[in-house]
N, C-alpha and C positions, 0 to 999 in steps of 0.2 A: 176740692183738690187745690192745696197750695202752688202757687210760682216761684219757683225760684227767683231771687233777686238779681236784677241786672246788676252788670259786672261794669263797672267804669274802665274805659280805656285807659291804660296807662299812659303814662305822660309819655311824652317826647324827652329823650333825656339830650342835651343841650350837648355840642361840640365841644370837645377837650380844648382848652385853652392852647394848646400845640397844633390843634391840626391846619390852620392859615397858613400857618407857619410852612408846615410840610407841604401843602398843595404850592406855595408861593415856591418853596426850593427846589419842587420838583419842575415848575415852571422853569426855574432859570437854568435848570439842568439842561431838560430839555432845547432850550433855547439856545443854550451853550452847544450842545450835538450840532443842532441845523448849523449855526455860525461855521464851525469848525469844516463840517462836510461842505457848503458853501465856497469855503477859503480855501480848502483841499482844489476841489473843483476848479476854482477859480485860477488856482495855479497852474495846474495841468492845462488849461485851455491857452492862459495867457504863454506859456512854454510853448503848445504847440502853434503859436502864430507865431512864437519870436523863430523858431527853427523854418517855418514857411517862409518868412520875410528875408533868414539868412539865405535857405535855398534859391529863393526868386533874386536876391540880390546876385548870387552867383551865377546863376542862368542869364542876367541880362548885363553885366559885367564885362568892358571889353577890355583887350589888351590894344594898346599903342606902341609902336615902333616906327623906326626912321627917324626923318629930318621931316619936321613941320615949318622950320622959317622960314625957306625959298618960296614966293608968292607964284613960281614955276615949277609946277612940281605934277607928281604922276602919284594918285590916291587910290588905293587899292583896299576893297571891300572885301574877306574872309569871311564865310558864312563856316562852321564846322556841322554839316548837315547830317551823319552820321559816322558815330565810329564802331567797328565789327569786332573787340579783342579774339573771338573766335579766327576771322578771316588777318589777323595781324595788319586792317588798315581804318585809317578814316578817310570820308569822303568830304572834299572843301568842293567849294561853291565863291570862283570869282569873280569879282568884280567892280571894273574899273571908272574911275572919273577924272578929266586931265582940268589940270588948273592953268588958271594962266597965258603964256604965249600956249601952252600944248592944246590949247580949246580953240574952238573957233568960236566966233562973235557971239554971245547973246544963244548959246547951246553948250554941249556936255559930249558935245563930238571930237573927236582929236584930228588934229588938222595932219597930221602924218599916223602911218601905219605904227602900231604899238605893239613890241613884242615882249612878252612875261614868261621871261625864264624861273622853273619851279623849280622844285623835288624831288617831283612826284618821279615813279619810275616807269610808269607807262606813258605819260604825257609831258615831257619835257618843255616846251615853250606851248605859248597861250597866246595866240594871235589876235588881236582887236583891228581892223580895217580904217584908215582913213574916211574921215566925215560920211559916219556910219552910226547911229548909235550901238556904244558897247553893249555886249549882251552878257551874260552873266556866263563864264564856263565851269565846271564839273573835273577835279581831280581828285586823286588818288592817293595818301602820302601813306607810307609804312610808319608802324608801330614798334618799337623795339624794347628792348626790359623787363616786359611782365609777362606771365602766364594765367590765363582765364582760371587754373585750377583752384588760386588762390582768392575766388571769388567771396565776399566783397571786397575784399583788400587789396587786389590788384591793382598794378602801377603799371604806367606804360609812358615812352616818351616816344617824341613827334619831334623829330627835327623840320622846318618848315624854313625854305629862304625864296627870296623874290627880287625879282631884277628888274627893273623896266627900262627897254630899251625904246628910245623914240627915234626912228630913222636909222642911225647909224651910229650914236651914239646914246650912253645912258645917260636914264634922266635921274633927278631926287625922287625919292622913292619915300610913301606914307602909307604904311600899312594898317589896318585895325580889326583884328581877330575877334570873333565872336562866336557862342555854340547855341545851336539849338536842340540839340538832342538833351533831354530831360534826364538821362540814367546817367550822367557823364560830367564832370568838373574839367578846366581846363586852369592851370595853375603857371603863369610865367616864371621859369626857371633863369632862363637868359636872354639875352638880346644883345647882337653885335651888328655895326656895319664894318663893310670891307670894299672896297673899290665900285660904292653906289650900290651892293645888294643888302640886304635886311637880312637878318637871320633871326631866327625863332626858334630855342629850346623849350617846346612845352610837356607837361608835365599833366597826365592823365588819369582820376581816378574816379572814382564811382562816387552819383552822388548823396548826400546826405541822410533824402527819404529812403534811398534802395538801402544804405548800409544800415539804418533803422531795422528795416521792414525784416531784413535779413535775419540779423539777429532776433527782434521776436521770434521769428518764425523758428531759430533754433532751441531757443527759452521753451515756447509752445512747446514743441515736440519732446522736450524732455518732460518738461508740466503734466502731458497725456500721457506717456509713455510710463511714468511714475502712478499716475492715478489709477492709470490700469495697473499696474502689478500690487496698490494697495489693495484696490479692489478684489484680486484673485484672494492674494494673502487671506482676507477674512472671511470670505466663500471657504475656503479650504480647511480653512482652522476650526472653523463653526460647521464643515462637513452638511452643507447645506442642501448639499446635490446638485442637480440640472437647475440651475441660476437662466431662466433662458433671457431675459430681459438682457443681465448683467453680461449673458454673451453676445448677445445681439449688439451692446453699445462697444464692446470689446473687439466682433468682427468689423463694425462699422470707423473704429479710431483706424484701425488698421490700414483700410482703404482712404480715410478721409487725407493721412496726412502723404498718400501723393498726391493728390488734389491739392494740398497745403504747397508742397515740395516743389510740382510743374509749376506755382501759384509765382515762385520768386522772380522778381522784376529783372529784366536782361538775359532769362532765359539759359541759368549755367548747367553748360554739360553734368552728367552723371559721372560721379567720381570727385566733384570740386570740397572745399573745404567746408560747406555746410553738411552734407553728406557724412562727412566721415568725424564730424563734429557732433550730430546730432540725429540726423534721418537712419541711418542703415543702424544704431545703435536702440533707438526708437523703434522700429521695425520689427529689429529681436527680440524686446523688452515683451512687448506687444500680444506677437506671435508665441513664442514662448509661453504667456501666461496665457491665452486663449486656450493651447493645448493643455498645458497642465489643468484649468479649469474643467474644463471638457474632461479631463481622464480621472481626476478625482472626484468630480462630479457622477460623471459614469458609474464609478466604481460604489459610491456609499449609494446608488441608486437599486445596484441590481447585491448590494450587502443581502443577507437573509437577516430576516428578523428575529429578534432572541424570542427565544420560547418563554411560551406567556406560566406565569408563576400557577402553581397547583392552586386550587378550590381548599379551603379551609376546610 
């Protein structure tokens, strides 16, 4: 019984004289992508430190007022510790340092009683004791011009003045305003003197990250509020049925965005200007399309089934 004869492997047939070529261009393609995604990135990051560094500049940015030349003089420290637009006030934090003949020897004590006539409407003067060290006092000044409804865009101004009385009569007066509260910009509008007191028109508004944060947050809610109603759209078109996943992610948008909503920094009542910009319209979108999924769904579920064709 004969063998067939072995069969020789066929060759290897050699690489098109093009294909280097394509493996080399899809390299640089490739390599062109990452660059670009890189550079994207790159940009975004370095954006968000330049807006960090402008907010931390603004937070730690003071205002100056008064007379600095007199080497006798009465220095007053402004802390802006909180402001309430809810409650129409902010809360200052003062405090004093006497220069000069107003110091006693080799201390930061005022060699006469020091009284700091304010603003404020509940605390009108601010007593500091003779060779005592000053201690810091706590007022109260109103807010006037804005309403919190217009949240984040709200404006508010602070008239603020200060008097320093040493003895019996006034001294020169150096004032320097600064804010601690993170949610909040403080903006010098004006500054006058008038018979030794300092006066202060400042100018109130929200800061930078909040009016950021804000806005996505209204962007977002239209983003969800849209994706669900596409989502319904082609459940209903395509007569799908009971979607249950697609409802479950539909009841869950529903509830997540007041979680989203309560989320907004500075805490704005119900009814302000994100609300009727983006939440309560989102809400409907929402809702709205759950039930209609639901009822359409429903409906091609409990459909009867077409009667099966006759047997040949």
């Amino acid at each position: 019984m004969s063998t067939p004869p072995e069969q020789e492997p066929a060759p290897e047939q050699a690489p098109g004289p093009g294909s280097n070529g394509d493996d080399g261009r899809s390299r640089r393609r490739s390599f062109a992508r990452w660059a670009v995604l890189l550079a994207v990135l790159g940009v975004l990051c370095g954006s968000g430190v330049w807006a960090y560094h402008a907010q931390r500049q603004d937070q730690q940015g003071a205002v100056v007022a008064g007379d600095a030349r007199p080497a006798d003089r009465i220095e007053l420290y402004v802390s802006v510790e909180r402001i309430d637009p809810a409650g129409q006030y902010l809360t200052l934090r003062v405090g004093l340092e006497p220069k000069g003949r107003y110091a006693e020897d080799g201390s930061d004590f005022p060699v006469e009683k020091v009284t700091v006539a304010t603003a404020s409407d509940t605390q009108r003067e601010l007593t500091f004791p003779a060779h005592q060290a000053p201690v810091a006092r706590e007022v109260s000044i109103p807010l006037s011009g804005g309403t919190i409804a217009d949240y984040p865009f709200d404006r508010y101004q602070a008239d603020l003045s200060f008097l320093a009385v040493v003895g019996t009569g006034p001294a020169p007066t150096l004032v320097e305003v600064t804010s601690t509260d993170p949610f909040y910009r403080l903006h010098k509008a004006k500054v006058t003197r008038e018979h030794g007191a300092v006066y202060l028109t400042e100018t109130v508004t929200r800061s930078r990250g909040t009016i950021l944060f804000a806005c996505f947050m209204m962007a977002a809610m239209w983003a969800i509020a849209l994706s669900v109603l596409t989502a319904t759209w082609v459940v209903v078109s395509q007569r799908r049925g009971l979607v249950w996943p697609a409802m479950g992610w539909m009841a869950a948008s529903l509830f997540a965005l007041v979680g989203l909503r309560n989320a907004a920094p500075g805490t704005p009542p119900i009814g302000a200007l994100p609300d009727y910009a983006a939440f309560f319209w989102a809400e409907l979108i929402i809702a709205g399309a759950l039930v209609a999924t639901t009822a359409y769904g429903a409906h091609a579920e409990t459909r009867p089934a077409p009667p099966a064709a006759p047997a040949p």
